[in-house]
N, C-alpha and C positions, 0 to 999 in steps of 0.2 A: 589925387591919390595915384599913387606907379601904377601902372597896368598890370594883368597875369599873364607872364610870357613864358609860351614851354616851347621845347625845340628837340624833337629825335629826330634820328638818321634811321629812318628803316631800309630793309633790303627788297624793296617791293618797288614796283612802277610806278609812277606821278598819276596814270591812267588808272591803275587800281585804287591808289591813294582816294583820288579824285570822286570816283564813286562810291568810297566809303563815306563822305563828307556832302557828296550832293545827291544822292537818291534816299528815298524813302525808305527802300532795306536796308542798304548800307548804312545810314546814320539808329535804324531802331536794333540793329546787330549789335552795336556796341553802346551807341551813347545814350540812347529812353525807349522805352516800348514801342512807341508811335510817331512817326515822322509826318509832315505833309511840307513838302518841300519840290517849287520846280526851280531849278537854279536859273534863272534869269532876271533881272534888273525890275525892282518893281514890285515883287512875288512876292506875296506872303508866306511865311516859314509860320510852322507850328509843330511844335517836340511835347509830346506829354510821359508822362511816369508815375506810377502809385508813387502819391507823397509822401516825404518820411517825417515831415515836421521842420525841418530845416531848409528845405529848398519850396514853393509851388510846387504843385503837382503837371504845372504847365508853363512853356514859354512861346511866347510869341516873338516875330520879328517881322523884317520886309529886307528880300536882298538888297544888297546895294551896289556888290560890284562881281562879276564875272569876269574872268579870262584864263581859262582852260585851256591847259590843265596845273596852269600855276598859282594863282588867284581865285578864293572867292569869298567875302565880307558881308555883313548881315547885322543888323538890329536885335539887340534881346532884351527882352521884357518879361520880367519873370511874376509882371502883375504890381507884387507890392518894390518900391524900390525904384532904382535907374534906369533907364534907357541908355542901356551901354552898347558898344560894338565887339562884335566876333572879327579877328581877320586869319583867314588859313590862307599861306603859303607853302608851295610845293618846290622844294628845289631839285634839278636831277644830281645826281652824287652817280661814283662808277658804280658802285653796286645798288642804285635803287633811288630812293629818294630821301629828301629830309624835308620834314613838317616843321613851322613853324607858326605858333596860336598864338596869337596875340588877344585877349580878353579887354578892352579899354573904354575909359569914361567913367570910370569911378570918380563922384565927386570926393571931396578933398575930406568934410565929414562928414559923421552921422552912418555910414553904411559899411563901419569893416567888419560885423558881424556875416553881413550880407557877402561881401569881398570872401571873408577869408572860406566861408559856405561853399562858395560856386568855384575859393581855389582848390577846396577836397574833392569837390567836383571832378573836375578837370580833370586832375593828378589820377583816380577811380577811372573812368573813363577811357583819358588815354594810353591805360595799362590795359585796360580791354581792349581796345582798338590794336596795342600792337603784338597781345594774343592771338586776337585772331585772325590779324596779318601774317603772322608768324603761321598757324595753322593752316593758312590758306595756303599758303605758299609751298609748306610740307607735302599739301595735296596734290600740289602739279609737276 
């Protein structure tokens, strides 16, 4: 099954970018309550969230690839379901950066319930993430 690829251009640094995506605050500011996340090769990743019936309440993974501040990829396990990959890239642009998620490994079937779940996801998500990029930025 295709992967879920999103791609914005925000007007923020790769460097801010970058720790919205690999620290603990930065990822529970926008994307789940709770992070446990150290960005290095190996690492286990853990995001939880009050469940709403549709997604776990929890996902697991293991990084898989670092290189900062353009790069970083990761395992998600959301319990019931696949074992798919996360990949974030950061590009620089003149005004800022652009992100680019690639969600992939969805098997072919049996799981678009699941797929199209974590693409409302995403879409929720990365309209907070560029909230409150957008506010941060207002701030400085």
């Amino acid at each position: 099954m295709d992967a879920l690829i999103y791609k914005m251009d925000l007007g923020i640094t790769r460097d801010v970018l970058w720790d919205a995506w690999t620290t603990p605050g930065g990822l529970a500011a926008w994307l789940c309550a709770e992070a446990r996340i150290e960005p290095t090769v190996g690492q286990p990743l853990e995001l939880r969230w009050p469940g709403n019936g549709e997604l776990p309440s929890r996902v697991e993974g293991e990084v898989l690839s670092v290189f900062r501040p353009r790069h970083f990829a990761f395992t998600w396990s959301a319990g019931r379901g696949p074992v798919t990959e996360v990949l974030v890239d950061l590009f620089p642009t003149l005004d800022g950066a652009r992100l680019e998620l690639t969600h992939r490994g969805w098997p072919d079937e049996g799981e678009a319930e699941l797929r199209a779940a974590h693409h409302r996801l995403w879409q929720q998500a990365l309209e907070r993430l560029r909230v409150l990029l957008r506010a941060s930025e207002a701030t400085r």
